[in-house]
C-alpha positions as a Markdown table, in Angstrom:
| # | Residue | x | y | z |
|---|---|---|---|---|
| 1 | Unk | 8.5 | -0.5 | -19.8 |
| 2 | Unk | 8.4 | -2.8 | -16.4 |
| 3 | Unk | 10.5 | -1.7 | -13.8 |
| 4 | Unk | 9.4 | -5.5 | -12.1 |
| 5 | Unk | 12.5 | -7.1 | -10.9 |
| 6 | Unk | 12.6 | -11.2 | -11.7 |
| 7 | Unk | 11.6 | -13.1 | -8.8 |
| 8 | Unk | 14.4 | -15.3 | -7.0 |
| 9 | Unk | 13.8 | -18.7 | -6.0 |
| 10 | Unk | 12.9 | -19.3 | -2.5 |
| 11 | Unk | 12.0 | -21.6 | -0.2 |
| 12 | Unk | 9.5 | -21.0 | 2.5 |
| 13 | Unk | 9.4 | -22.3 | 5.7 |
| 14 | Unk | 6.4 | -21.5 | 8.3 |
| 15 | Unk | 5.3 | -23.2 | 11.4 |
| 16 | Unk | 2.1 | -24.3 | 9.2 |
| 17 | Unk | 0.1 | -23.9 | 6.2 |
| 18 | Unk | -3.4 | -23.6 | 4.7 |
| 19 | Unk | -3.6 | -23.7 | 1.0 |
| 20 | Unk | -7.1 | -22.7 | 0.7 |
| 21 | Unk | -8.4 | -25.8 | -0.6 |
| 22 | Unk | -8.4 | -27.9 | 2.5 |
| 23 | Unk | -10.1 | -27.3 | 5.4 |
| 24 | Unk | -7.8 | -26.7 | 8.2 |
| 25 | Unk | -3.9 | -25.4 | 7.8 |
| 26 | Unk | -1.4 | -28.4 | 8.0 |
| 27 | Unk | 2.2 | -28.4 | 10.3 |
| 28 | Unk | 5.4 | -28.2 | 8.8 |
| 29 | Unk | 4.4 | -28.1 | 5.2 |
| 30 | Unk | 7.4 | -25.7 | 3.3 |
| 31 | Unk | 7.3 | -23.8 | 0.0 |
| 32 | Unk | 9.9 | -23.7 | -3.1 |
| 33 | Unk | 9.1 | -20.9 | -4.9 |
| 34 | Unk | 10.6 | -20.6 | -8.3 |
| 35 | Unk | 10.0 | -18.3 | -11.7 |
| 36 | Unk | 7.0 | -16.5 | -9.1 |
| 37 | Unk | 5.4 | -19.4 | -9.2 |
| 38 | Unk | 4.8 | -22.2 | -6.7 |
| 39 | Unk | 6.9 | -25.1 | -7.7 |
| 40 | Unk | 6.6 | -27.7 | -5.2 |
| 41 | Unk | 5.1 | -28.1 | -1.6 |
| 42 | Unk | 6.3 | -30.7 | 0.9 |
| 43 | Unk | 7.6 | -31.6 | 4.3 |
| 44 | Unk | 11.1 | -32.4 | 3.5 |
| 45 | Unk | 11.8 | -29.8 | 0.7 |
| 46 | Unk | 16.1 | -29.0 | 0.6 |
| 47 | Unk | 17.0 | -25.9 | -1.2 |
| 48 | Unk | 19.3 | -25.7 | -4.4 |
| 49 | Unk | 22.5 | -24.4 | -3.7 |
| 50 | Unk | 23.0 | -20.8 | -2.9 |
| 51 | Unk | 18.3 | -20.7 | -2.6 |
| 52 | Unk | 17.2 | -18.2 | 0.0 |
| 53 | Unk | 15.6 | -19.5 | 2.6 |
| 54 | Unk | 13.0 | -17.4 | 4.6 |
| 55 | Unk | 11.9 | -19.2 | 8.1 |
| 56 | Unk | 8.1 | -18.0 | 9.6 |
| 57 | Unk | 8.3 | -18.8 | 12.9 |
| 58 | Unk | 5.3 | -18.6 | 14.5 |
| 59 | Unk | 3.5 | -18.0 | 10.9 |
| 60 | Unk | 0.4 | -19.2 | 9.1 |
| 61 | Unk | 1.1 | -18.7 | 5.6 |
| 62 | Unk | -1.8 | -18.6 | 3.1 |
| 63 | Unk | -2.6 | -17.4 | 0.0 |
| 64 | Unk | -2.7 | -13.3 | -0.8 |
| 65 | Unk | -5.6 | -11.9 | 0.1 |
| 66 | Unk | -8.1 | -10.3 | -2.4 |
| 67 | Unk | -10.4 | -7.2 | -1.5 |
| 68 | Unk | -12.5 | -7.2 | -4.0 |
| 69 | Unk | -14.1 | -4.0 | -3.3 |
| 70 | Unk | -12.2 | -0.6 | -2.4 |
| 71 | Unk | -11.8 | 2.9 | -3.9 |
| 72 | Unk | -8.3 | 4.0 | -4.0 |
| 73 | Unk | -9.1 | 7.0 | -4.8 |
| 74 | Unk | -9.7 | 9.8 | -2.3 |
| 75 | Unk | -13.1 | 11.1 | -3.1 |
| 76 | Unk | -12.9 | 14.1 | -1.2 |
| 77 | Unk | -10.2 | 15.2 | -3.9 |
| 78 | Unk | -12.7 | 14.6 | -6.3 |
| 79 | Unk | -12.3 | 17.8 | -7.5 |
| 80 | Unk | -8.8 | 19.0 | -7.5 |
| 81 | Unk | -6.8 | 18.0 | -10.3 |
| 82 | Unk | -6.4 | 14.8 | -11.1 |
| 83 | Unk | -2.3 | 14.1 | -11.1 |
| 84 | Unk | -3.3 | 15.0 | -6.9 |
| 85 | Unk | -6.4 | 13.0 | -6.6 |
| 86 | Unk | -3.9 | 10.0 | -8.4 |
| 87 | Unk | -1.2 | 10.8 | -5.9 |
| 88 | Unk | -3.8 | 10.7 | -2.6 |
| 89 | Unk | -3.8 | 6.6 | -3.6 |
| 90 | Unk | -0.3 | 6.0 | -3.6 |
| 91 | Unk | 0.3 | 5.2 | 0.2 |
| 92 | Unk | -3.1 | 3.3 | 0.2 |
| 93 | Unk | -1.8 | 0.9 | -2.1 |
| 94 | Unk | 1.5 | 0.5 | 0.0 |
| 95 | Unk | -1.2 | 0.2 | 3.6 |
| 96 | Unk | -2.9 | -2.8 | 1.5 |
| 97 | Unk | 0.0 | -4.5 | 0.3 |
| 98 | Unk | 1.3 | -4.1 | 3.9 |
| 99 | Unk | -1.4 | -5.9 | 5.3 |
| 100 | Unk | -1.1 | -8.9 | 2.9 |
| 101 | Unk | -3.6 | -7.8 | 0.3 |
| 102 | Unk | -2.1 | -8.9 | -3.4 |
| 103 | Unk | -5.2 | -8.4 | -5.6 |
| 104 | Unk | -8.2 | -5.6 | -5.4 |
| 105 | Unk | -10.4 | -4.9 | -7.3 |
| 106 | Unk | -11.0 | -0.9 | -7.5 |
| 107 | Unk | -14.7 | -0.4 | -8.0 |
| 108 | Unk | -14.6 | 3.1 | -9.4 |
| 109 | Unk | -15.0 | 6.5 | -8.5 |
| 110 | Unk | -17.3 | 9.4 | -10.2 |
| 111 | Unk | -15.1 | 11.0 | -12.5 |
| 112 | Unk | -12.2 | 9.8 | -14.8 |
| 113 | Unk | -10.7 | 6.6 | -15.6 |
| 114 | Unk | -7.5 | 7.4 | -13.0 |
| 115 | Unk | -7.4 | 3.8 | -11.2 |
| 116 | Unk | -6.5 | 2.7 | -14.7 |
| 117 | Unk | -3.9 | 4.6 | -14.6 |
| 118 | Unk | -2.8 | 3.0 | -11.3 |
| 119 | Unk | -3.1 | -0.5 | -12.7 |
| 120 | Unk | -0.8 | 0.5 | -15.4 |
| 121 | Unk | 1.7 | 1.6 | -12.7 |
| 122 | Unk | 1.6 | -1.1 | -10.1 |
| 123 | Unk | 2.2 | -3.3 | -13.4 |
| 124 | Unk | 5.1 | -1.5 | -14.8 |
| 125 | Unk | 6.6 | -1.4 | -11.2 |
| 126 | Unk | 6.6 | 2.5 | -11.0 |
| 127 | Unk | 4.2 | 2.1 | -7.5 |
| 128 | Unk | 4.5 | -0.9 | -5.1 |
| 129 | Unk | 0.9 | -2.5 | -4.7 |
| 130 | Unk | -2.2 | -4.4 | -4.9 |
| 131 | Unk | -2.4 | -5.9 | -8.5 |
| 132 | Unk | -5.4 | -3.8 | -9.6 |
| 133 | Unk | -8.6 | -5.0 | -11.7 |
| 134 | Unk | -10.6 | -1.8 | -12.5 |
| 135 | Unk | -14.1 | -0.6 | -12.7 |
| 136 | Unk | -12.9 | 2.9 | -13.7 |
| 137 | Unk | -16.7 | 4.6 | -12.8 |
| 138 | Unk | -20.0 | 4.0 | -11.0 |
| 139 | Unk | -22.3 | 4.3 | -13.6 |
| 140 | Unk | -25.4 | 5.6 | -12.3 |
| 141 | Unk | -28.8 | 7.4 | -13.3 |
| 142 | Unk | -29.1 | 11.3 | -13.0 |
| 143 | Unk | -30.3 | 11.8 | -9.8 |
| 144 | Unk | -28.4 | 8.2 | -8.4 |
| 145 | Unk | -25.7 | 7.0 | -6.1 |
| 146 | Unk | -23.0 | 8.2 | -8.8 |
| 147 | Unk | -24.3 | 11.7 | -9.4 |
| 148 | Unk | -21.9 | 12.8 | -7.0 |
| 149 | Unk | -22.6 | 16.6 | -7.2 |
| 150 | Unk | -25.9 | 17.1 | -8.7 |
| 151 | Unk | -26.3 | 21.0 | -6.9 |
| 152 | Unk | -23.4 | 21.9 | -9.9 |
| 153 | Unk | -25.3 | 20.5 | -12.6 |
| 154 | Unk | -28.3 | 22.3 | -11.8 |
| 155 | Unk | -26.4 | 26.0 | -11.2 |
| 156 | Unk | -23.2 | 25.5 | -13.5 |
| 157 | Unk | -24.0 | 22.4 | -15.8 |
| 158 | Unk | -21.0 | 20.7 | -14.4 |
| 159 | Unk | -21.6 | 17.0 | -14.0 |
| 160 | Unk | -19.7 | 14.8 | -10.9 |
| 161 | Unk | -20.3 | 11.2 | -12.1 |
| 162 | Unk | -20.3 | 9.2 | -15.2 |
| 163 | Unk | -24.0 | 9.2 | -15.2 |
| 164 | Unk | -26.5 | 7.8 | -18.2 |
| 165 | Unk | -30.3 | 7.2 | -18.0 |
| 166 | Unk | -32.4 | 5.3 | -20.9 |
| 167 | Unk | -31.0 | 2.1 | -22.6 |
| 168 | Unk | -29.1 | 3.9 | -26.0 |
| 169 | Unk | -26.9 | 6.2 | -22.7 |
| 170 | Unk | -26.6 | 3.4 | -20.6 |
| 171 | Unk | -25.1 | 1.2 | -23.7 |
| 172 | Unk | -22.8 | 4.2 | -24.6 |
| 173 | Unk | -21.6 | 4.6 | -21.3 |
| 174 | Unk | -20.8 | 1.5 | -21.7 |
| 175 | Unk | -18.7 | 1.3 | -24.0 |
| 176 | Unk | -17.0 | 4.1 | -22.7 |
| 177 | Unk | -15.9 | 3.0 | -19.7 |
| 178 | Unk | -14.1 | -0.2 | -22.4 |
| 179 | Unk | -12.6 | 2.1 | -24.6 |
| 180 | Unk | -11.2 | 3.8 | -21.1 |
| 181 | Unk | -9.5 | 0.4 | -20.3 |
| 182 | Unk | -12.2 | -1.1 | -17.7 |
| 183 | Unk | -11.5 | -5.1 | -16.7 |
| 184 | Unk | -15.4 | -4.5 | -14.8 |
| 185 | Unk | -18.0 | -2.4 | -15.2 |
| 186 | Unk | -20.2 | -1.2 | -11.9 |
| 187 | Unk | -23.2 | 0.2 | -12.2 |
| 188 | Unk | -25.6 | 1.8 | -9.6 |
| 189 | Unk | -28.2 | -0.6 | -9.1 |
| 190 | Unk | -29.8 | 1.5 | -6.3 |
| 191 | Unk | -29.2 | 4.3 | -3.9 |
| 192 | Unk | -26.4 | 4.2 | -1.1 |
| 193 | Unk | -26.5 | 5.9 | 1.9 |
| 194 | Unk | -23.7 | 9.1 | 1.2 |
| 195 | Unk | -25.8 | 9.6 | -2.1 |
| 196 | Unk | -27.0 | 13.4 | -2.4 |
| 197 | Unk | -29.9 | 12.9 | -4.0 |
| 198 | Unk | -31.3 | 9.1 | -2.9 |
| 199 | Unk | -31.9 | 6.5 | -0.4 |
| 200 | Unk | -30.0 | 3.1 | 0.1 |
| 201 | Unk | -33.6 | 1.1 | -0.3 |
| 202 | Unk | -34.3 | 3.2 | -3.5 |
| 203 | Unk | -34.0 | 1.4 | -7.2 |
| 204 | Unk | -32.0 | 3.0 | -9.8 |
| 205 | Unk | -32.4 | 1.8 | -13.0 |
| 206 | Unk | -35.1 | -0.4 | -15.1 |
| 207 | Unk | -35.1 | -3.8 | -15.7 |
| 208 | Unk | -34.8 | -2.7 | -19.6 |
| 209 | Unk | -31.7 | -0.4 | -18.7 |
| 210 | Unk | -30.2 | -2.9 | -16.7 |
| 211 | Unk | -30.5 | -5.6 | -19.4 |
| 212 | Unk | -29.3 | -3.5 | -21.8 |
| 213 | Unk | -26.3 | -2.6 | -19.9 |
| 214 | Unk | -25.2 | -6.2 | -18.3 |
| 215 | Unk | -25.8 | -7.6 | -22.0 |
| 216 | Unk | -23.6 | -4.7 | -23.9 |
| 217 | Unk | -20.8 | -5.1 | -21.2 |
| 218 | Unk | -21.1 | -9.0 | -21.9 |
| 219 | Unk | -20.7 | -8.3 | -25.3 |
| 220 | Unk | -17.2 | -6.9 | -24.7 |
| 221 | Unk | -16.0 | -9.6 | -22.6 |
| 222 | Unk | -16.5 | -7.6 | -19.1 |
| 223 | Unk | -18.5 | -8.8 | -16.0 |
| 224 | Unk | -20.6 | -6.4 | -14.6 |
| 225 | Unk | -20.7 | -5.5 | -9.9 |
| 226 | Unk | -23.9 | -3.7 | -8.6 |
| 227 | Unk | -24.0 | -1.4 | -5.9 |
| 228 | Unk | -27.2 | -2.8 | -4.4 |
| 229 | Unk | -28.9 | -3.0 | -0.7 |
| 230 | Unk | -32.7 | -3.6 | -1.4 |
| 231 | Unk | -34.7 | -6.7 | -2.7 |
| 232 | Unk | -35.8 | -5.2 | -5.7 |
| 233 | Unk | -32.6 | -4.0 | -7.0 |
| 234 | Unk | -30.7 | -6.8 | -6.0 |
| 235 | Unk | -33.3 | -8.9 | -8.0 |
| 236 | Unk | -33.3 | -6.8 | -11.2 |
| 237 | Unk | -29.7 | -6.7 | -11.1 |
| 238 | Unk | -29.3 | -11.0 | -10.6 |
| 239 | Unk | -32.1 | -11.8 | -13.8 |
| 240 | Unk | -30.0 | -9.1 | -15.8 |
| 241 | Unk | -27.2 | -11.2 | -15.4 |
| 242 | Unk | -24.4 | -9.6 | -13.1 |
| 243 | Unk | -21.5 | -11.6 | -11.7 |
| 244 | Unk | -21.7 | -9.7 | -8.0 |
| 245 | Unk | -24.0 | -7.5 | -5.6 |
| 246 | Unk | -22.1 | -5.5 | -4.0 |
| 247 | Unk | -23.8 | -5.0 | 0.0 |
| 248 | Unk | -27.1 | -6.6 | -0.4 |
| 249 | Unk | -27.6 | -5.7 | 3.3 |
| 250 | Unk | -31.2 | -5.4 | 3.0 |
| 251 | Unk | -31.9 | -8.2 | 0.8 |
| 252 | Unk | -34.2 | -11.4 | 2.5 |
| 253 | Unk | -34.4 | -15.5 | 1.4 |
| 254 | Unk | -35.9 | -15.1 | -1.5 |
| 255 | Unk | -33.4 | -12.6 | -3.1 |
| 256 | Unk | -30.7 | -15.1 | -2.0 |
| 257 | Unk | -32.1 | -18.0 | -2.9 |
| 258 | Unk | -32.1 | -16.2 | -6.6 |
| 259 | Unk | -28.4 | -15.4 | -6.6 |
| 260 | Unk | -27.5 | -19.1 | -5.2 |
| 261 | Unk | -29.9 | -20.1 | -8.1 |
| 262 | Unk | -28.0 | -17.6 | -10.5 |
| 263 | Unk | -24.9 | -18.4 | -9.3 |
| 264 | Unk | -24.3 | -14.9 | -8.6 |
| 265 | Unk | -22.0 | -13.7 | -6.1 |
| 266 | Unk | -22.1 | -11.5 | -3.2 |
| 267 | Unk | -19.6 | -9.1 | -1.8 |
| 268 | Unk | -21.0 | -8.3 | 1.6 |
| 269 | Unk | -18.9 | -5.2 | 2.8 |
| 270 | Unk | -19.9 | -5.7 | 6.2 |
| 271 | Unk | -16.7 | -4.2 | 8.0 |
| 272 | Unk | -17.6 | -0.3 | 6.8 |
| 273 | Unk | -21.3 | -0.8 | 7.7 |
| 274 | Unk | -20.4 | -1.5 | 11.3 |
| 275 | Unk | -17.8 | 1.1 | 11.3 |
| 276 | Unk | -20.5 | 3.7 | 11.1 |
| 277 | Unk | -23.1 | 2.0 | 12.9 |
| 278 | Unk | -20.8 | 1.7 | 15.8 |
| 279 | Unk | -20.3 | 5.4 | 15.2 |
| 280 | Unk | -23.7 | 6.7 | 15.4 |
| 281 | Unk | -23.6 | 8.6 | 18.6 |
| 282 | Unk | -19.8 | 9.6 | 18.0 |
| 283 | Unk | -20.2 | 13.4 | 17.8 |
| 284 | Unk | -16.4 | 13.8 | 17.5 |
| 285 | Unk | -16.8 | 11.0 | 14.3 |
| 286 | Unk | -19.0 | 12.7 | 12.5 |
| 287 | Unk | -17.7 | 16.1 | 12.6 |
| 288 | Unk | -14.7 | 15.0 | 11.0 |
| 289 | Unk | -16.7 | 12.8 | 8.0 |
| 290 | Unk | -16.2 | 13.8 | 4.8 |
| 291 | Unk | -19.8 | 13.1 | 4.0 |
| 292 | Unk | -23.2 | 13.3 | 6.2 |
| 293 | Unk | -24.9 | 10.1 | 6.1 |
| 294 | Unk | -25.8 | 9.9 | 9.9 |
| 295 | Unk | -29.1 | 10.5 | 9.8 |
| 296 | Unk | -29.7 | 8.1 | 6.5 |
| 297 | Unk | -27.8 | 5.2 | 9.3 |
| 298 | Unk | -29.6 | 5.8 | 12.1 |
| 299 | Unk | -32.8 | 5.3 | 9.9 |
| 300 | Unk | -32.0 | 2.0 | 9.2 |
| 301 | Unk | -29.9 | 0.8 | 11.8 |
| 302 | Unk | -32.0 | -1.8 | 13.2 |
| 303 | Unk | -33.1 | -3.6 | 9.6 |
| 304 | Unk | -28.5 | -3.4 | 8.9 |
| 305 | Unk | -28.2 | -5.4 | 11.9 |
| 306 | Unk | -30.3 | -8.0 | 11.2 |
| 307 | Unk | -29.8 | -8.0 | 7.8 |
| 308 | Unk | -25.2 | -8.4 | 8.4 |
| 309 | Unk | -26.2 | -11.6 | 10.1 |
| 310 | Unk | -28.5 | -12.9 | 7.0 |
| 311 | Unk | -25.8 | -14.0 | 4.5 |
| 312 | Unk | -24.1 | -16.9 | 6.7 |
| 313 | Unk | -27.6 | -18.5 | 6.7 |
| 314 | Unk | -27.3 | -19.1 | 3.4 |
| 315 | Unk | -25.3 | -20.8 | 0.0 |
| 316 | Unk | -24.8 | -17.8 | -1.3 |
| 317 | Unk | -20.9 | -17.7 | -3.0 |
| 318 | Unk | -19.6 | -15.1 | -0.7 |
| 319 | Unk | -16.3 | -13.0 | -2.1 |
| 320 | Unk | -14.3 | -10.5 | 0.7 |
| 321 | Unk | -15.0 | -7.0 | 0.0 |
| 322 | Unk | -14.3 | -3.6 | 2.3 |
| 323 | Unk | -15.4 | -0.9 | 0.6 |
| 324 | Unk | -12.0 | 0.8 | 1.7 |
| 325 | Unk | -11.7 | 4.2 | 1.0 |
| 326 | Unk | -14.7 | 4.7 | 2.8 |
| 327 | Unk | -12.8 | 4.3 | 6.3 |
| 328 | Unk | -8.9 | 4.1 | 6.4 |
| 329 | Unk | -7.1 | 1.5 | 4.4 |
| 330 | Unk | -5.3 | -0.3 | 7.4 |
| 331 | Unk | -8.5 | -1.3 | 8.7 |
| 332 | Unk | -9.7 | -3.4 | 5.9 |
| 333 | Unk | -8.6 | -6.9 | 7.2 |
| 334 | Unk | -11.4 | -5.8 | 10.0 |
| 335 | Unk | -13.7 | -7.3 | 7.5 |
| 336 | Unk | -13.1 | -11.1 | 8.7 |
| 337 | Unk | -13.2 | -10.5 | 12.3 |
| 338 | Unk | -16.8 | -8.8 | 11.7 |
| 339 | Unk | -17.7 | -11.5 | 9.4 |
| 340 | Unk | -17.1 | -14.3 | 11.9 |
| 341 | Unk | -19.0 | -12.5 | 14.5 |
| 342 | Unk | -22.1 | -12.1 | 12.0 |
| 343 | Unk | -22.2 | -16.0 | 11.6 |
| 344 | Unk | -19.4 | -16.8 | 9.3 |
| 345 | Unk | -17.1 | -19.4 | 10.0 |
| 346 | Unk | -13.2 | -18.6 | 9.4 |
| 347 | Unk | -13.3 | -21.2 | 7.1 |
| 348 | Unk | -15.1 | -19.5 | 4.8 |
| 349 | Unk | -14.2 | -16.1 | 5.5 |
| 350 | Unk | -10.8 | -16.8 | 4.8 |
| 351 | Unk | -11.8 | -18.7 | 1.2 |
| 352 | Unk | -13.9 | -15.5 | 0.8 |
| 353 | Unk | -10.6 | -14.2 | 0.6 |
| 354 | Unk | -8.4 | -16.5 | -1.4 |
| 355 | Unk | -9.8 | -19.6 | -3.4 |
| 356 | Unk | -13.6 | -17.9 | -3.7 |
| 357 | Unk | -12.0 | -14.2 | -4.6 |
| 358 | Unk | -10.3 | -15.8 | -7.5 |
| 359 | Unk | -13.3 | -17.5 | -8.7 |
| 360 | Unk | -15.3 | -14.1 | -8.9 |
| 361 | Unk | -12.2 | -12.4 | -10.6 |
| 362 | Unk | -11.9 | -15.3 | -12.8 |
| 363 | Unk | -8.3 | -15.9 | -11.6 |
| 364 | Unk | -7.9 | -19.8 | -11.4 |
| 365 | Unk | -3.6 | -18.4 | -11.0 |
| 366 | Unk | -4.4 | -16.7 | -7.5 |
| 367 | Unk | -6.0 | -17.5 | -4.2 |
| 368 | Unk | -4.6 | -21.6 | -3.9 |
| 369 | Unk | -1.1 | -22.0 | -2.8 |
| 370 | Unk | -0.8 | -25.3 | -5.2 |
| 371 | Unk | 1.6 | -26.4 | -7.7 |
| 372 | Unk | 1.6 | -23.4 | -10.7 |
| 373 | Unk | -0.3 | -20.9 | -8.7 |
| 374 | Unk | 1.1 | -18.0 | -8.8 |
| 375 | Unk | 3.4 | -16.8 | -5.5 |
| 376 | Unk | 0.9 | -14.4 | -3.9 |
| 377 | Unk | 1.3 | -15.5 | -0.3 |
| 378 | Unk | 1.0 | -13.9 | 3.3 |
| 379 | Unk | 2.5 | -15.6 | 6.7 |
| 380 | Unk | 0.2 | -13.9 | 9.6 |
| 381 | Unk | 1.6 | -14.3 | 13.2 |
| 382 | Unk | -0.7 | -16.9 | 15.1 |
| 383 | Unk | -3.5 | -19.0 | 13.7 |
| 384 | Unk | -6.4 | -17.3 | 11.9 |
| 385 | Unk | -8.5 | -20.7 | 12.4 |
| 386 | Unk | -7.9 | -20.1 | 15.9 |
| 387 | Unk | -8.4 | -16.3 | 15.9 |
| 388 | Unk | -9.3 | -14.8 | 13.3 |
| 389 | Unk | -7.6 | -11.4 | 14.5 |
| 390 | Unk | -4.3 | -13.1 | 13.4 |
| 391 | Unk | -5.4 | -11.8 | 9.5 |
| 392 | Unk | -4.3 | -8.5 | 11.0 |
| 393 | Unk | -0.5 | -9.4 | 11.5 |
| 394 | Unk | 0.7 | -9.5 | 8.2 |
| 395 | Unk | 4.8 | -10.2 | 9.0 |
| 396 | Unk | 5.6 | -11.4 | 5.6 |
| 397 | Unk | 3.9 | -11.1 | 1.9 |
| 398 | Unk | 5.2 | -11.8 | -1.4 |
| 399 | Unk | 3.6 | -11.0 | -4.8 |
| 400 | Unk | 4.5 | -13.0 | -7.7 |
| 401 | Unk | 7.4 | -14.6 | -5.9 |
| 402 | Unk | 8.8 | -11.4 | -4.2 |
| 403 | Unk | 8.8 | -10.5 | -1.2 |
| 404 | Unk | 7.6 | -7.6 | -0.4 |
| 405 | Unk | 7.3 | -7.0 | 3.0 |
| 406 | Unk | 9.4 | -9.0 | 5.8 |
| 407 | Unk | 13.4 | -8.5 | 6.6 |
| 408 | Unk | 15.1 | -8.4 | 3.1 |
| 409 | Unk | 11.9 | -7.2 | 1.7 |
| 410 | Unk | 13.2 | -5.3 | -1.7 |
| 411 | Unk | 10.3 | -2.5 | -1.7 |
């Protein structure tokens, strides 16, 4: 039963406004708010009798923001039970919300369907948050990214990971991760660079396995995300027909020239790969990591760099991704400034964001602030077209035409 209060009307008022279809926010442009939806936008808007009124003085407001790429859950619980591992993402949902983050997309972890669980929640109003689309596990090989503790299957038999190798496992897993309540599916297309077992410019599964998986998830109705870095797994991933490539940061032209071809899209994560790289000679840092991938970084820190700066070179359809979880949740609007310096304009890292999120999540109700779009909306302090540190000073967010953060905020 939904504990969602209705959303009051409301009219908005900030210093300026960009609705993420033009190019550039616009002065004095307010917001009437009705049924959490938007109901009107204008210069000269009155309010109805008795209408609540919120000023943003000094605020850009914009559409809620979409990370299409974290892991609420804390990993390093993976295995105490799971009523604590569910708990550990409570106040990373609140952090996201917080920082004007309305919609994520929770892109598994190894073992249960528990972000489910948290979808339900948010949606029933029992935990304030991110609305929630869910890849409940990373499918992966034995012996892959997702085989998260492979040293307990070969003593005890006790597998860490929803793993499946040969096309009839990979199309059961499948359809196990549906019947769990999945809205994605996310597969390990190659290695990663915490894996125990491989290496981020490994492959992980065959072009046959991955066919067979992207066209039994199709079947269902669900889009399939690949954790990917190199060429070849990026490319057998795009021709067996998935809707994003999660990283990619090793992939050249001709890989993105395929996914532009494809129409595939890529979710860059870009923040967390600098967050280690700039980390590398932090002893302090990594005695405190949770896992040891220092050596596997330091490897390939000089082909990360150059491949960050690779994407903004090209058409590629470029949704905003963190991979948070990975390093703490308040960090993840660190993403755009890092973006922008890696060759992105804050045009489109912002529409990475907003209008080009809701594309990949097949959302045409979020990421605009237009006419019947949903009320998702953030008002940052300053200008993000003018610095793009602004996306870090959330001062007001609503979700669905409440307002959730701000004075009078009601959660």
């Amino acid at each position: 039963m939904s504990r969602v209060p209705p959303a009051p009307a409301l009219l908005l008022r900030p210093d300026r406004l960009w609705d993420a279809v033009g190019e550039a926010p616009v002065d004095g442009v307010s917001v009437l708010i009705r049924d959490g939806r938007i109901a009107a936008l204008g210069p000269n808007l009155t309010p109805d009798p008795g209408m609540e009124v919120i000023d943003m003085p000094g605020c850009t407001l914009l559409p809620g923001l979409i990370d299409c790429h974290v892991h609420l859950l804390d990993e390093s619980a993976e295995t105490a039970p799971a009523a604590y591992q569910t708990l550990t993402a409570v106040p990373a949902l609140r952090t996201l919300l917080d920082n004007g983050f309305t919609t994520v997309r929770d892109l598994g972890s190894a073992h249960l369907a528990l972000n489910v669980a948290l979808r339900n929640a948010v949606e029933d109003g029992l935990v304030p948050g991110p609305r929630i689309l869910a890849a409940p596990n990373i499918l992966s090989p034995r012996g892959g990214h997702g085989d998260k503790r492979p040293e307990l299957s070969q003593r005890y038999g006790t597998q860490i990971g929803a793993v499946a190798d040969g096309v009839d496992e990979v199309r059961r897993a499948v359809r196990e991760q549906a019947r769990a309540g999945a809205d994605w599916i996310k597969f390990a297309g190659g290695g990663g660079f915490s894996s125990p077992a491989d290496s981020p410019d490994s492959t992980a599964y065959s072009q046959a396995e991955m066919d067979a998986l992207v066209s039994t998830a199709d079947d269902l109705g669900l889009p399939c995300a690949t954790h990917a870095f190199s060429d070849r797994a990026v490319l057998r991933a795009v021709a067996a027909g998935v809707r994003s490539v999660e990283h990619g940061c090793f992939a050249t032209s001709r890989t993105y020239t395929a996914m532009e071809e494809a129409g595939t899209f890529l979710v860059p994560t870009q923040y967390v790969q600098t967050y280690f790289l700039d980390h590398l000679d932090d002893e302090t840092f990594w005695s405190r990591a949770t896992f040891s991938a220092r050596s596997v970084y330091r490897a390939h820190a000089a082909d990360m760099r150059h491949g960050l700066r690779r994407p903004a070179r090209t058409s590629v359809k470029v949704a905003f991704g963190t991979d948070a979880g990975m390093f703490p949740y308040a960090d993840n609007w660190r993403e755009f400034p890092v973006l922008v310096r890696n060759g992105f304009t804050a045009l489109r890292a912002l529409r990475a964001a907003t209008s080009v999120a809701a594309e990949l999540l097949d959302r045409p109700d979020l990421g605009t602030v237009t006419p019947g779009s949903t009320a998702d909306l953030v008002a940052v302090q300053g200008d993000p077209f003018q610095d793009i540190t602004a996306t870090g000073r959330a001062h007001y967010v609503l979700q669905a035409g409440r307002l959730v953060k701000g004075p009078g905020s009601r959660q």
